[in-house]
MIMI-495964 format. One record per atom (N, C-alpha, C): x negated, y negated, z; atom name; residue in three letters. Coordinates in nm, 4 decimals, always signed. Atoms other than C-alpha are relative to their C-alpha. Layout:
N
{r {X,Y,Z},CA,ALA}
...
end
This chain:
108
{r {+0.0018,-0.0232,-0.1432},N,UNK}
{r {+0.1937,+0.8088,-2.8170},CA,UNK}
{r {+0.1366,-0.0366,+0.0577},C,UNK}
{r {-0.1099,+0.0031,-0.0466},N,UNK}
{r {+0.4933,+0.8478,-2.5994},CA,UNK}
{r {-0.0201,-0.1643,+0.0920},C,UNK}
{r {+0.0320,+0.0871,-0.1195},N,UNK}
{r {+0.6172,+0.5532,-2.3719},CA,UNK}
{r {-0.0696,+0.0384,+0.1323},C,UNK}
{r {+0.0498,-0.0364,-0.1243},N,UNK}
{r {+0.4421,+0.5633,-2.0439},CA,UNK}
{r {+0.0960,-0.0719,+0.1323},C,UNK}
{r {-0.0887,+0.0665,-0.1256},N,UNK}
{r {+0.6615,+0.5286,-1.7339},CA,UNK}
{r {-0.0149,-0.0051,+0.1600},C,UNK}
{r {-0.0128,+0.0859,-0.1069},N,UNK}
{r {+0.6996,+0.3358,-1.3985},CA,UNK}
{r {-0.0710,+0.1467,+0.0710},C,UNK}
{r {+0.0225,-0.1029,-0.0875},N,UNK}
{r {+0.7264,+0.7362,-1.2708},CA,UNK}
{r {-0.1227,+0.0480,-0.0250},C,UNK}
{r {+0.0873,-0.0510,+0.0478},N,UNK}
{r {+0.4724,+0.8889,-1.4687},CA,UNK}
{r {-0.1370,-0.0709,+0.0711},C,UNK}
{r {+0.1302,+0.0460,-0.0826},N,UNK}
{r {+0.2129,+0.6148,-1.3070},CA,UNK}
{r {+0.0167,-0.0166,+0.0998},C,UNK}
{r {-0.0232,-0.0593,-0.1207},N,UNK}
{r {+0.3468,+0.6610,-0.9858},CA,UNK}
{r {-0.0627,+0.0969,+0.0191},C,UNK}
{r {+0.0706,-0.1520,-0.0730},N,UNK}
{r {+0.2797,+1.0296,-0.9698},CA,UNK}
{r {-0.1254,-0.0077,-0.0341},C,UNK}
{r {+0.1369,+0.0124,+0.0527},N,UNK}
{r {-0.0503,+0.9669,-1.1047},CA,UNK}
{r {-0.1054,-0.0756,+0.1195},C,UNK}
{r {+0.0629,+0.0771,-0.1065},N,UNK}
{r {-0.1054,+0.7337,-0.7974},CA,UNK}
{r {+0.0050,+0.0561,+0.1080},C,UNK}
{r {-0.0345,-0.1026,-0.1924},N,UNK}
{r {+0.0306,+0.9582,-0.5186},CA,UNK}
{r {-0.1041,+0.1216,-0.0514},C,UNK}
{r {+0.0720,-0.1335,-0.0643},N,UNK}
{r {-0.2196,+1.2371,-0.6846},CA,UNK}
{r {-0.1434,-0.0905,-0.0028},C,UNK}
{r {+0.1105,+0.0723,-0.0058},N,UNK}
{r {-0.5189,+0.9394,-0.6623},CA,UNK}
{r {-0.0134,+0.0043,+0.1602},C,UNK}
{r {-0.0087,+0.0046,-0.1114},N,UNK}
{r {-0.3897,+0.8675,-0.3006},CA,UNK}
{r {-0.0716,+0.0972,+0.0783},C,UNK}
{r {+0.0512,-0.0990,-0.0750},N,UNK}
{r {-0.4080,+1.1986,-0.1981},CA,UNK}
{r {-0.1697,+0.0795,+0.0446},C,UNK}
{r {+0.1030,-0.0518,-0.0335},N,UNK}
{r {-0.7076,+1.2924,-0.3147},CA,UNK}
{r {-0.1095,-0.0655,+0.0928},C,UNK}
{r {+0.0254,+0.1166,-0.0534},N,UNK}
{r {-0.8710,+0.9786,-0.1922},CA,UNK}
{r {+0.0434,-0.0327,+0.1488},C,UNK}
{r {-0.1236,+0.0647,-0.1399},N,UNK}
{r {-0.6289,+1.0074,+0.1607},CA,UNK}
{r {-0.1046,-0.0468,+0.1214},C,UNK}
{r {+0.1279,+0.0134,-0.1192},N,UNK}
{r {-0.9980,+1.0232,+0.4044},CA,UNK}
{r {-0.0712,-0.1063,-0.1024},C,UNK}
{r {+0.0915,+0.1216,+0.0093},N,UNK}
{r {-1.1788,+0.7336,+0.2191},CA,UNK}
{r {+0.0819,-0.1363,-0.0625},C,UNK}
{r {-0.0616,+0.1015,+0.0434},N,UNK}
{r {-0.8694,+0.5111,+0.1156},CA,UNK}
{r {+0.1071,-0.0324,+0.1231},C,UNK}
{r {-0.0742,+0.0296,-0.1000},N,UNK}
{r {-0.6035,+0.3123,+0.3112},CA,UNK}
{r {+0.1270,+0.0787,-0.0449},C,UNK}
{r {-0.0957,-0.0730,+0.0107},N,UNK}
{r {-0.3035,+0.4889,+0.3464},CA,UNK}
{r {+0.1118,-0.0341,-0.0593},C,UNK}
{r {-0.1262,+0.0531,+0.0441},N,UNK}
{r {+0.0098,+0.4137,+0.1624},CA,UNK}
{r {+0.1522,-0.0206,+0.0960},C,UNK}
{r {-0.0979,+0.0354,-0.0938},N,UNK}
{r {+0.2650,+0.2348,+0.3777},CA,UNK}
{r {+0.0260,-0.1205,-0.0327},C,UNK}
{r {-0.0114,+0.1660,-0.0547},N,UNK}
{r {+0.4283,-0.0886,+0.4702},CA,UNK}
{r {-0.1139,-0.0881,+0.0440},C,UNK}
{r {+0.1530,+0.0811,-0.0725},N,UNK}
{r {+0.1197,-0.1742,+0.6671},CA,UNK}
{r {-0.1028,-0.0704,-0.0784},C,UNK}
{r {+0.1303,+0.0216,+0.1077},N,UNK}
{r {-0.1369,-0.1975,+0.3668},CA,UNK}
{r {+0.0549,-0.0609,-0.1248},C,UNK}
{r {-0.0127,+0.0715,+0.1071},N,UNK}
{r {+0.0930,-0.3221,+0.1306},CA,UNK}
{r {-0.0851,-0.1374,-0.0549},C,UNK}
{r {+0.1146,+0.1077,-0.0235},N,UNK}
{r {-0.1332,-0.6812,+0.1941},CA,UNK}
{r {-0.0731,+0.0561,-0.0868},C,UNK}
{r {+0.1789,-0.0267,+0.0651},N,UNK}
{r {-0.4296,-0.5223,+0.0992},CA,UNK}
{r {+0.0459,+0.0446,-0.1714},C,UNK}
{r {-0.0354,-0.0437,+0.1440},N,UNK}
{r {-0.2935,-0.3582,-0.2019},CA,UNK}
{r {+0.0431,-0.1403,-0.0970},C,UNK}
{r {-0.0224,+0.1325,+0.0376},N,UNK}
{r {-0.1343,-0.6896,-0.3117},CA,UNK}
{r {-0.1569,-0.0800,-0.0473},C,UNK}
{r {+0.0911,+0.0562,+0.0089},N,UNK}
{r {-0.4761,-0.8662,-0.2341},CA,UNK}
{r {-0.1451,+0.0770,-0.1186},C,UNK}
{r {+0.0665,-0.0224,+0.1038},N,UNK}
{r {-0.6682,-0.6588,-0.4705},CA,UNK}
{r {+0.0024,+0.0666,-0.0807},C,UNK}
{r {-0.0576,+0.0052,+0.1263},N,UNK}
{r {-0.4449,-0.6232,-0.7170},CA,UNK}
{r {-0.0165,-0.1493,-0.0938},C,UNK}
{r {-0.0139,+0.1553,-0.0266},N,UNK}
{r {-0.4740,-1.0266,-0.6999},CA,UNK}
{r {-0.1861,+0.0086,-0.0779},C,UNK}
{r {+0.1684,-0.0095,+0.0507},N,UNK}
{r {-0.9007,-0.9295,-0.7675},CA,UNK}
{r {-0.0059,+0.0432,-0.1208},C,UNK}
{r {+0.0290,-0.0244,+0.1830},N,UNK}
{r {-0.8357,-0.7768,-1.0640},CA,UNK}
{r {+0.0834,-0.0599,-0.1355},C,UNK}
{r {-0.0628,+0.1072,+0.0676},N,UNK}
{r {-0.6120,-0.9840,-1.2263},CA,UNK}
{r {-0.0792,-0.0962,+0.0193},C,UNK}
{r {+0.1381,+0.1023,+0.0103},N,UNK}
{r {-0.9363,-1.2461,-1.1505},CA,UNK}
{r {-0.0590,+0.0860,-0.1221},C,UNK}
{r {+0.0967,-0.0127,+0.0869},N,UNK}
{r {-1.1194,-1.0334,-1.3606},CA,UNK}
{r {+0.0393,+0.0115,-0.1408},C,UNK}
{r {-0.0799,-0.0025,+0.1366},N,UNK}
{r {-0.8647,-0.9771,-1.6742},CA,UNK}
{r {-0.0080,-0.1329,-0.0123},C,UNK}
{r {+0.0226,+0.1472,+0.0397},N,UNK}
{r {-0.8743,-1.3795,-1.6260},CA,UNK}
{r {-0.1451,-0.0413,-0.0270},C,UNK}
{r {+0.1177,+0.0303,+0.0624},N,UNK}
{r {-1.2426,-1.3727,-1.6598},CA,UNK}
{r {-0.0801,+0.0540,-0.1402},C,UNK}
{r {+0.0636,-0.0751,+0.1408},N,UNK}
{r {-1.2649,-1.1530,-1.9654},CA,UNK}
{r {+0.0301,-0.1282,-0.0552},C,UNK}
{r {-0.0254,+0.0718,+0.1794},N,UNK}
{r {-1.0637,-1.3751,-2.1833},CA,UNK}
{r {-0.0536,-0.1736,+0.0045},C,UNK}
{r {+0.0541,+0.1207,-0.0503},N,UNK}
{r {-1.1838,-1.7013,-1.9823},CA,UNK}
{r {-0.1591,+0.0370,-0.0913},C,UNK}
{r {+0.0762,+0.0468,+0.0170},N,UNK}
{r {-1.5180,-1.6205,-2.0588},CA,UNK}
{r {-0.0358,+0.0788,-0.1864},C,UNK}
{r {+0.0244,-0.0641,+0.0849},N,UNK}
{r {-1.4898,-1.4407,-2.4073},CA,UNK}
{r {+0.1039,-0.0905,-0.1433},C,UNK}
{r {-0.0748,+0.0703,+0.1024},N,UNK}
{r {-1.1792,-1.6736,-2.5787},CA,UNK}
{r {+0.1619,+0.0906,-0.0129},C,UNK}
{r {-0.1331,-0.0987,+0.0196},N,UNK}
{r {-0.7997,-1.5314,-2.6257},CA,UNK}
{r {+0.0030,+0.1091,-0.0996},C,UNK}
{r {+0.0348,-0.1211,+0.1921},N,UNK}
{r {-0.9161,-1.3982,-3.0348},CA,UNK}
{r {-0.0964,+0.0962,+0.0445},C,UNK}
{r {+0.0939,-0.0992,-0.0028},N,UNK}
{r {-1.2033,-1.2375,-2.9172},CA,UNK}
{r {+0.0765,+0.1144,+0.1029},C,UNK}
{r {-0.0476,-0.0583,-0.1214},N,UNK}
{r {-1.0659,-1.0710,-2.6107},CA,UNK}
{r {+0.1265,+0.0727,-0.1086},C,UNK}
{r {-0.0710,-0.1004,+0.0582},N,UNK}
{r {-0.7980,-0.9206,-2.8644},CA,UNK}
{r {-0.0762,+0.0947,-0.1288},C,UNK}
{r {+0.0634,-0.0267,+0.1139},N,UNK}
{r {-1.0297,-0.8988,-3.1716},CA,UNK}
{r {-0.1456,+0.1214,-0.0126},C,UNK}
{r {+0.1850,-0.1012,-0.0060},N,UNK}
{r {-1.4214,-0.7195,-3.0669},CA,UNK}
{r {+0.0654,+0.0893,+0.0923},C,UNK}
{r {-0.0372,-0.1550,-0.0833},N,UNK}
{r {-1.3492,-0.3727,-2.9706},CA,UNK}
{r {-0.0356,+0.0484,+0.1879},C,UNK}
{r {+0.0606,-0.0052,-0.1042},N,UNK}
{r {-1.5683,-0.3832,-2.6681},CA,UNK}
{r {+0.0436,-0.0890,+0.1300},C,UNK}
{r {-0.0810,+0.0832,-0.0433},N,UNK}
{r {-1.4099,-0.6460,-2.5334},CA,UNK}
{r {+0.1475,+0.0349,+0.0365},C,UNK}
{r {-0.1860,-0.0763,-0.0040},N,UNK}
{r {-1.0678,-0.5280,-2.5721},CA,UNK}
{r {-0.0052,+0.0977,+0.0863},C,UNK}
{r {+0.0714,-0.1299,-0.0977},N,UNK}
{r {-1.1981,-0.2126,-2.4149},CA,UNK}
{r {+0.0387,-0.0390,+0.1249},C,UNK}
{r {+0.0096,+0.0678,-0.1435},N,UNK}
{r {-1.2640,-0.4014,-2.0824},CA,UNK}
{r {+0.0802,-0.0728,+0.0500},C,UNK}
{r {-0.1205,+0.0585,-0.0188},N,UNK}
{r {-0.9540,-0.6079,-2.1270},CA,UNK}
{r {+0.0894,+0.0907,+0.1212},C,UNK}
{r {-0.1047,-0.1077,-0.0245},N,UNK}
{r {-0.7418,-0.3084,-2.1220},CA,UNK}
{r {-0.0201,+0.0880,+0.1331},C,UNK}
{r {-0.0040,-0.0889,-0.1183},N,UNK}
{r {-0.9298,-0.0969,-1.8643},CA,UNK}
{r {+0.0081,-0.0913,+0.1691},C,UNK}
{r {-0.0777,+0.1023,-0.0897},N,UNK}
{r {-0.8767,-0.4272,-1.6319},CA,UNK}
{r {+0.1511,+0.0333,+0.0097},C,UNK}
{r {-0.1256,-0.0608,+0.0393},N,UNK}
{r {-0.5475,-0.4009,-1.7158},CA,UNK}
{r {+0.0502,+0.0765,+0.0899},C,UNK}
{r {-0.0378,-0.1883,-0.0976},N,UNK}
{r {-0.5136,-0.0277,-1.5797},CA,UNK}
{r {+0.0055,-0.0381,+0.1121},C,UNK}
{r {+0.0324,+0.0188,-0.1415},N,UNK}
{r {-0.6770,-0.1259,-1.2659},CA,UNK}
{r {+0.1158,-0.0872,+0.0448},C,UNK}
{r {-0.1427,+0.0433,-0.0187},N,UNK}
{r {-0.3548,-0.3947,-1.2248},CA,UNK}
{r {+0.0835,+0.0347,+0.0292},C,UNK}
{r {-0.1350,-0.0130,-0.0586},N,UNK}
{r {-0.1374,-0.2035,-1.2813},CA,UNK}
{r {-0.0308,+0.1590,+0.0863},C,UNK}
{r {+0.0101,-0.0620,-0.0631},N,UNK}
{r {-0.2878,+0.0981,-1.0977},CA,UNK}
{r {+0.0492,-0.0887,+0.1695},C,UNK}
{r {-0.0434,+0.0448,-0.1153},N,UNK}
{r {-0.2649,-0.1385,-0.7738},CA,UNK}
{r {+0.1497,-0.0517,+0.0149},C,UNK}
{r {-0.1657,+0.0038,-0.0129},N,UNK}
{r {+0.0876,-0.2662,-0.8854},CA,UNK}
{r {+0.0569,+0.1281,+0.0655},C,UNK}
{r {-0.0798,-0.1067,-0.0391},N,UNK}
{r {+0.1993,+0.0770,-0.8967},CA,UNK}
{r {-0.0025,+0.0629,+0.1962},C,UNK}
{r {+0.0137,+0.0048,-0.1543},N,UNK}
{r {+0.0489,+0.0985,-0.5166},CA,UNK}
{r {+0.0535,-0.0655,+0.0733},C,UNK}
{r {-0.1177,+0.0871,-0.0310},N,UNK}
{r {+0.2235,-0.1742,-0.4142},CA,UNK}
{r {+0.1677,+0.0585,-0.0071},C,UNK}
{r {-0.1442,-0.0239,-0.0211},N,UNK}
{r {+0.5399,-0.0506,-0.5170},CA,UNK}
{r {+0.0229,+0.1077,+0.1112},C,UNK}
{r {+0.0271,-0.1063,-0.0706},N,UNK}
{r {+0.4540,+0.2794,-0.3455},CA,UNK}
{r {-0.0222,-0.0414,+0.1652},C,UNK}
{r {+0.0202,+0.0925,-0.1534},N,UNK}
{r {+0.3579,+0.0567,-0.0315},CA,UNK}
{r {+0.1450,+0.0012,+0.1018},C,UNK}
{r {-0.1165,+0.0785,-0.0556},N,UNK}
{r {+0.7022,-0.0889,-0.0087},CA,UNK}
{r {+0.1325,+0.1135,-0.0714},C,UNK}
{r {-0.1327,-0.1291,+0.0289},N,UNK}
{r {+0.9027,+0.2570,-0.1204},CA,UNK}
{r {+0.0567,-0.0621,-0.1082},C,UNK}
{r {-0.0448,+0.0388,+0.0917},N,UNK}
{r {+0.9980,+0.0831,-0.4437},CA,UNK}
{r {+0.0157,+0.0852,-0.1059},C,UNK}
{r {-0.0252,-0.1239,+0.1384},N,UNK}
{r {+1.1444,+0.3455,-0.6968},CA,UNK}
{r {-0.0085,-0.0988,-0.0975},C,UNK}
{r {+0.0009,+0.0630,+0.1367},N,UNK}
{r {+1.1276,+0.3002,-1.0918},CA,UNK}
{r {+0.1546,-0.0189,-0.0016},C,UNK}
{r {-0.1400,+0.0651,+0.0345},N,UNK}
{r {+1.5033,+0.2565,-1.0713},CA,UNK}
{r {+0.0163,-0.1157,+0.0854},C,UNK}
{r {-0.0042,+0.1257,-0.0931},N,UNK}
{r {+1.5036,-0.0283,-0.7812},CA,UNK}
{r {-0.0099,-0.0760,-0.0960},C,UNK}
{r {+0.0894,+0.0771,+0.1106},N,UNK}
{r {+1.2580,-0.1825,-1.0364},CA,UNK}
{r {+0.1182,-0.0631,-0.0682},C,UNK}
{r {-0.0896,+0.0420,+0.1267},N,UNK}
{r {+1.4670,-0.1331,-1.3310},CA,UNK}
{r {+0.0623,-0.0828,+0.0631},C,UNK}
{r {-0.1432,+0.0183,+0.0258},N,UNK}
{r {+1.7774,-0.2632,-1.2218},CA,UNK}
{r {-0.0117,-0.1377,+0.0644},C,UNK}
{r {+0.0304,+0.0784,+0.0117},N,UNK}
{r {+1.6214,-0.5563,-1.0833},CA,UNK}
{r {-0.0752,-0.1084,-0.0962},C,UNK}
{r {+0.0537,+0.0123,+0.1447},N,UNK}
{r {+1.4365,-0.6042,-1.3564},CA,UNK}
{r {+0.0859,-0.0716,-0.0826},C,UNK}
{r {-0.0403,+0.0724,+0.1157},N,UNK}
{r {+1.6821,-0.6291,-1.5904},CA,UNK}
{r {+0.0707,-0.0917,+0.0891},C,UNK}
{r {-0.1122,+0.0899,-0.0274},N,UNK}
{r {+1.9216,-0.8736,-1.3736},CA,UNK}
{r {-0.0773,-0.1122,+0.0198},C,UNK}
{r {+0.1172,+0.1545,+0.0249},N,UNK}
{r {+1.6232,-1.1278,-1.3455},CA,UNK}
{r {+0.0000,-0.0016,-0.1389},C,UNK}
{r {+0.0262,+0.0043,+0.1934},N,UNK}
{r {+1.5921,-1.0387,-1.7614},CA,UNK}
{r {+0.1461,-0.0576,+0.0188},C,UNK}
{r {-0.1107,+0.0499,+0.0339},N,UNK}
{r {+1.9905,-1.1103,-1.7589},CA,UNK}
{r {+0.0141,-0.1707,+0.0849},C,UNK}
{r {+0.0111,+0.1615,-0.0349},N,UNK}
{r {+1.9418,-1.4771,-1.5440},CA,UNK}
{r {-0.0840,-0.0673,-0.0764},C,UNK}
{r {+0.1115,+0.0607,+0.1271},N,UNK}
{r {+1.6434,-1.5654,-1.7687},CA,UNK}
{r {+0.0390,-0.0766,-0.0720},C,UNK}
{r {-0.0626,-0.0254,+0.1678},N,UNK}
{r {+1.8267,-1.4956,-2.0830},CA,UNK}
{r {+0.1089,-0.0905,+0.0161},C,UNK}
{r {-0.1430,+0.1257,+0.0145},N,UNK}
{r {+2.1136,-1.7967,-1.9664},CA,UNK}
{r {-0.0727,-0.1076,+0.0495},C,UNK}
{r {+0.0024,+0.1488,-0.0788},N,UNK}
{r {+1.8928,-2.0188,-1.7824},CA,UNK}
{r {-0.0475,-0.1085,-0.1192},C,UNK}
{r {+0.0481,+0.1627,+0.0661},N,UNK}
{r {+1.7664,-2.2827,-2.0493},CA,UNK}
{r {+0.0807,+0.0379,-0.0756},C,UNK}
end
């Protein structure tokens, strides 16, 4: 499988948005909050898989993993909303990205 990218789940979110535009909040500055806040809910629940299942299992029983991963999605489906919130391109990202990876990589 190819990499999957920043853009690729972007556009994937602007065609969720859209379809979704009459029963979801709208993508703006305004809602970023909300997007944040339950992106924040499902990252609770990726902490309750492996909380209530163990770190081995949660990588190890298929079914498990399963539910890990499709947590997961949901994450970073609302990440990617978030960025979309706050007009954040995959190059902004990057290039912040790496210059926090390049302070990291000297601080200890």
């Amino acid at each position: 499988m190819d990499d999957f990218t920043i853009n690729e789940m972007q556009e994937m979110q602007k065609t969720l948005q859209e379809k979704y535009k009459n029963k979801w909040e709208p993508i703006g500055p305004e809602t970023g909050k909300n997007k944040l806040l339950w992106m924040i809910g499902e990252i609770g629940e990726v902490v309750d898989i492996v909380k209530k299942n163990g770190d081995v299992k949660a990588c190890t029983d298929a079914e498990i993993r399963k539910s890990l991963v499709e947590e997961l999605a949901d994450v970073l489906m609302y990440y990617n909303d978030v960025l979309l919130c706050y007009g954040i391109s995959a190059d902004e990202l990057k290039k912040s990205y790496s210059e926090k990876f390049k302070r990291n990589m000297e601080r200890w």
